[in-house]
Structures are given as structure tokens and as C-alpha cells.
C-alpha positions in Angstrom: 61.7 86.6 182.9 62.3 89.6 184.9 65.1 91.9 185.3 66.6 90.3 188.1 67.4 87.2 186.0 68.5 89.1 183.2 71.4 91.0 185.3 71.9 87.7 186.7 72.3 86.8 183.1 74.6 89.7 182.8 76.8 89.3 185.4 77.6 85.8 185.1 78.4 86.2 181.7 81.0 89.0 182.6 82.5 87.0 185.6 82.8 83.8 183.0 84.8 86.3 180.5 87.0 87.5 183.2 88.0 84.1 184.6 88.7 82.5 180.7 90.6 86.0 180.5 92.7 85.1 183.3 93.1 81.8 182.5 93.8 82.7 178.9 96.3 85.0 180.1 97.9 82.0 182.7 98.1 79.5 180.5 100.7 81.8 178.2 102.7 82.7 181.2 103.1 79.1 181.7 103.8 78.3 178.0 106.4 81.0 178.1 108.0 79.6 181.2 108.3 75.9 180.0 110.0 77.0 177.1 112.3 79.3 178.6 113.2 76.1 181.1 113.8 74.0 178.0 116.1 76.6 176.8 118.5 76.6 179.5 121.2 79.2 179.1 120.0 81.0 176.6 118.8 84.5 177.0 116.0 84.7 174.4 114.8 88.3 175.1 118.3 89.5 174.4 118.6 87.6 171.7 115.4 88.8 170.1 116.9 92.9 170.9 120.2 91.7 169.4 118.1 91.0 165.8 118.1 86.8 166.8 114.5 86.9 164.5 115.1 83.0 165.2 114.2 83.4 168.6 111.1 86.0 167.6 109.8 83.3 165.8 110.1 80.3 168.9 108.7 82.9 170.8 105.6 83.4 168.9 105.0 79.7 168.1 105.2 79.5 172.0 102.4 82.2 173.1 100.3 80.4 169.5 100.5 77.1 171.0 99.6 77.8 174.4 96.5 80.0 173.2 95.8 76.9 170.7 95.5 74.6 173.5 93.7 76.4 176.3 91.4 77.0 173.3 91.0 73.4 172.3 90.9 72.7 176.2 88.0 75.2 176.5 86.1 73.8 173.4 86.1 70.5 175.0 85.0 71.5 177.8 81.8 73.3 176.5 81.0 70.1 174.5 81.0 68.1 177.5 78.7 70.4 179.1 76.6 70.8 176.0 75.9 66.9 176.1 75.7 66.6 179.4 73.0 69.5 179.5 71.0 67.8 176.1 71.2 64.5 178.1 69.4 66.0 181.1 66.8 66.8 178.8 66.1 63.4 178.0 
């Protein structure tokens, strides 16, 4: 192995951090935005200034469950591959 294939190594290690960043990062912007379209006039940011700790709370179960599943999402995907990669083995 020579140290081509190591930066290789490297770098496609650092691109695949930076895209499940930015999907990480997606996927609570979305979770955010579907539950502030299923809570349809309410203002929850104000409500969280005004001392609402209600809404703090929806709020982080929100961002926690979207993490949760882009996490279980990216699991499952890396198991598939995993298989599929022992399978080519074979």
C-alpha cells in the first residue's frame, strides 16, 4: 500500500463525514419543520422565550427523534453494505 491509497483512504473518509454531517444536519431541519406544520398557529420559539418549558421540551424530543432516526437509517444502511460486502466474498 502506498501513500497514494492511504490519502485516498483519507480523503474519502473526510468527504463521507461531511456528507452524514450534512445530512445529519438536514434531516433535523426537516424534523423541525414537520413539527412546526403540525403545530399550526402556534408560535413555539416565542413560547419557549415567554418560559412555555412545555414547548422546550416538544422541541427537544423533536431535534432527538430526528437524530434517532437518521441514526437508525444510517445503521441500516451500513449493515446492508456489510452483508452485501461479506457476500461478495463468498
Amino acid at each position: 500500500m502506498g501513500l497514494e491509497t492511504e490519502i485516498v483512504r483519507v480523503a474519502a473518509a473526510v468527504l463521507q463525514f461531511v456528507v452524514g454531517l450534512a445530512l445529519a444536519m438536514s434531516s433535523v431541519y426537516l424534523g423541525l419543520k414537520m413539527f412546526d406544520r403540525l403545530t399550526k398557529g402556534v408560535d413555539e420559539w416565542q413560547a419557549i422565550k415567554n418560559g412555555n418549558v412545555v414547548f422546550g421540551i416538544l422541541l427537544a424530543v423533536a431535534i432527538i427523534m430526528a437524530g434517532v432516526l437518521f441514526a437508525v437509517s444510517f445503521v441500516k444502511s451500513a449493515a446492508a453494505s456489510g452483508i452485501s460486502n461479506a457476500l461478495d466474498g463468498l
